[in-house]
N, C-alpha and C positions, 0 to 999 in steps of 0.2 A: 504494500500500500504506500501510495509517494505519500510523503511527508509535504503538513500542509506548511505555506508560508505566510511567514509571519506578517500580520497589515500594520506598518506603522500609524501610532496616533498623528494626530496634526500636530500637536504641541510636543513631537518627537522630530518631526520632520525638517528637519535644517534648509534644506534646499527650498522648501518652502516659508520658514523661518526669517530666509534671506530674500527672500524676493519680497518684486514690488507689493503683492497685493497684502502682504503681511507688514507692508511700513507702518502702521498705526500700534499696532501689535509691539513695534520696537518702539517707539517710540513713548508708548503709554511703559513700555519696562525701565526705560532710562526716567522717569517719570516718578513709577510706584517705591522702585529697590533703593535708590539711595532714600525715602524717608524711610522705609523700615529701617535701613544700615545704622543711620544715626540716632534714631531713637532707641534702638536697641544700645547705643553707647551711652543713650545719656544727652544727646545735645540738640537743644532745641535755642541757643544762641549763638552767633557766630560775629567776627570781627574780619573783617574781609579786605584783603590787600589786593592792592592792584599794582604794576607796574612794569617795566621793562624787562621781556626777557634776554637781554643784552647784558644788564650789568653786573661787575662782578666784584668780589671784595677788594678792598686796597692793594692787598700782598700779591695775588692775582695779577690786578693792572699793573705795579710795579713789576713784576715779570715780564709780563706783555710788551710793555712800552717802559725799559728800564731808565731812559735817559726823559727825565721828568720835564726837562728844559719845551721839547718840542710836542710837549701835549699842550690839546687845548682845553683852556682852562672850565670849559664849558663837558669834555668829557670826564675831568678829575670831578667833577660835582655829582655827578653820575655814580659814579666811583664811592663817593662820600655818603652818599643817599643809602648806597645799598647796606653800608654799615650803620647807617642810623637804623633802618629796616627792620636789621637784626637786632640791636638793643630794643629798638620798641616790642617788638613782639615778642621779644624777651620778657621784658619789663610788663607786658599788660597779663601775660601766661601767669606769670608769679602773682602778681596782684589777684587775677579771675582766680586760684588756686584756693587761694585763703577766703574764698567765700561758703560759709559755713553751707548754703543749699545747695546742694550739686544740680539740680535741673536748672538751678539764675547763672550756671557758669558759663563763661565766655570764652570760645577756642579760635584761635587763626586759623582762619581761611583762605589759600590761595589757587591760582590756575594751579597747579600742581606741576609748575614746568622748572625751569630754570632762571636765571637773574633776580627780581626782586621777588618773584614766587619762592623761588629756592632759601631766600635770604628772610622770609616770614616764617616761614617753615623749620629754619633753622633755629633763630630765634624760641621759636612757641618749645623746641625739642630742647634746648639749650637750657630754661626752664624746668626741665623736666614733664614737660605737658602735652596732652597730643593737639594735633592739626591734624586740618582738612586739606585735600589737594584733590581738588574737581579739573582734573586734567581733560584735555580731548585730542581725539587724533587729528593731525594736522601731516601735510606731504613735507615739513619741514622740520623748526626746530625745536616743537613739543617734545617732552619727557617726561615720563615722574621723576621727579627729585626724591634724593636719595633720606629727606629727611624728614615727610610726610608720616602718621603714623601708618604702619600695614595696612592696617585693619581701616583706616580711613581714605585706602586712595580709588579715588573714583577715576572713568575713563569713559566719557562721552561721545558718542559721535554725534549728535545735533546739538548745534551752537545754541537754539533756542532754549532745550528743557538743562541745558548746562547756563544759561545765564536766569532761569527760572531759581534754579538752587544756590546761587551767589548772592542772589536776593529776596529768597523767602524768609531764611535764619537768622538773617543778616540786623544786626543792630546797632553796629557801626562801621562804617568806608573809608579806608585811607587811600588815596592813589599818592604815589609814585612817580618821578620821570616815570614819563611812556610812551609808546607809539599809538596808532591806528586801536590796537585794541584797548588799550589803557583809555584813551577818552572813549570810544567805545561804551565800557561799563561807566567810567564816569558819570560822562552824558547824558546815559539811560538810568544811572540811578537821581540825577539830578530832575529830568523830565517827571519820573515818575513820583518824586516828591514835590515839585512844581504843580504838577495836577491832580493830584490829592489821589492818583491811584492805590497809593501804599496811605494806610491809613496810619501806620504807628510812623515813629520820630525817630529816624536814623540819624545821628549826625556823622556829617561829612568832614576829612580834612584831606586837605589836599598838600603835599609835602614837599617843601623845595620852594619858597618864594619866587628864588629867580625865575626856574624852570619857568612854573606858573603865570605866572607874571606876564613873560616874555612870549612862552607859546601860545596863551589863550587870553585875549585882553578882554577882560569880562565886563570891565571898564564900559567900552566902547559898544559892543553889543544892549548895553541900557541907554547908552547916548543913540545907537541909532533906532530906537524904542523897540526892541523884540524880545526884552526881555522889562521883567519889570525893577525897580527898585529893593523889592523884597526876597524878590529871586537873587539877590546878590547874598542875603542871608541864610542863603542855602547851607554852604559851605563856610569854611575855614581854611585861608593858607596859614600856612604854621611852616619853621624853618628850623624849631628845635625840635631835639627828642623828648626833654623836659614839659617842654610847653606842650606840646601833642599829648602825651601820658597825662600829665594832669587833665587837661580839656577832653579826653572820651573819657578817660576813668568819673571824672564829674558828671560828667553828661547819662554817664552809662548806669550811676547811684542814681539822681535823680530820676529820671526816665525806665528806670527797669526793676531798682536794689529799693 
């Protein structure tokens, strides 16, 4: 008697998995599995870094480009950020630690790649505490870094339900120098507090006076009326580590503690 063959289930069948008429299917899993992932750890806040995956720490650059004379001074600031990066998110991991409720606790958040990802990441580990790294595949220069907790590294392939989860937890935004994607999440987290889509109170800082300053004159966008006056109180440039720690850590007892 031949022996019968086996019928794969659908929710077995990969080829089908992977196809088109199954993209809702993926895209509702990149959706459901990371809020199980984190609640199953405990974290229902997050403090979310953005910025350059280019930069790297001082001792780094100094290899890189050892003769210091013919750097420009606009890339050693870069340089300088990404150590500040790391004490902040140092310094906010140790503070979030010492709060007596573990569900009010606050963990860093970054893409999960490299430069100032890498440098948040290190920071929160540094600490002794875990982060997040919502990484996604890109044909480029995406990675997890090496300093995410295991157990918290995510790997997205749509941009959308990965910038969903940067901003659901999220209770307060630092950016960074950054490129395209750095104002990117910016942008989109300033719009969405602008228009009251996110009803709770993120505060925003934005790190690096010059950088800021210089690449987005926010200024000028209210002079030519498309933005309003109030919308400049969106955010916060800040240029220390000091002052940024104090200012979320405040923000973050009033508004949550």
């Amino acid at each position: 008697m031949a022996k019968k063959k086996k019928v794969t289930k659908a929710y077995d069948n990969l080829e089908f998995l992977h196809g088109r008429s199954a993209r809702h299917l993926r895209v509702l899993a990149e959706f459901i599995e990371p809020e199980e992932r984190l609640r199953k750890h405990g974290i229902y806040n997050t403090i979310v870094f953005f910025g350059s995956a280019f930069s790297v720490d001082n001792r780094t650059f100094r290899k890189q480009i050892p003769d210091s004379s013919v750097v420009p001074e606009k890339a050693i600031r870069v340089s300088n950020a990404h150590e500040s990066c790391i004490e902040l998110a140092r310094r906010i991991t140790s503070w979030s630690q010492k709060i007596e409720e573990p569900a009010k606790r606050f963990y860093v958040c970054s893409g999960g790649g490299s430069g100032i990802m890498e440098a948040a990441n290190k920071g929160a580990k540094l600490a002794g505490g875990k982060s997040i790294g919502f990484n996604i595949t890109l044909p480029l220069e995406q990675f997890l870094n090496p300093h995410i907790t295991p157990e918290l590294r995510f790997n997205f392939h749509y941009f959308f339900i990965r910038k969903f989860w940067f901003l659901y937890y999220a209770k307060a935004l630092i950016g960074f120098p950054g490129g395209f994607g750095t104002m990117d999440e910016v942008f989109e987290m300033l719009t969405l507090l602008q228009t009251r889509k996110i009803q709770k109170q993120v505060p925003v800082v934005l790190f690096g006076k010059t950088f800021w300053n210089e690449v987005v004159n926010f200024k000028a966008l209210q002079e030519y009326g498309v933005i309003g006056p109030l919308d400049l109180k969106l955010f916060k440039i800040i240029d220390d580590v000091d002052e940024a720690f104090e200012y979320i850590t405040r923000q973050l007892k009033k508004l949550y503690l």
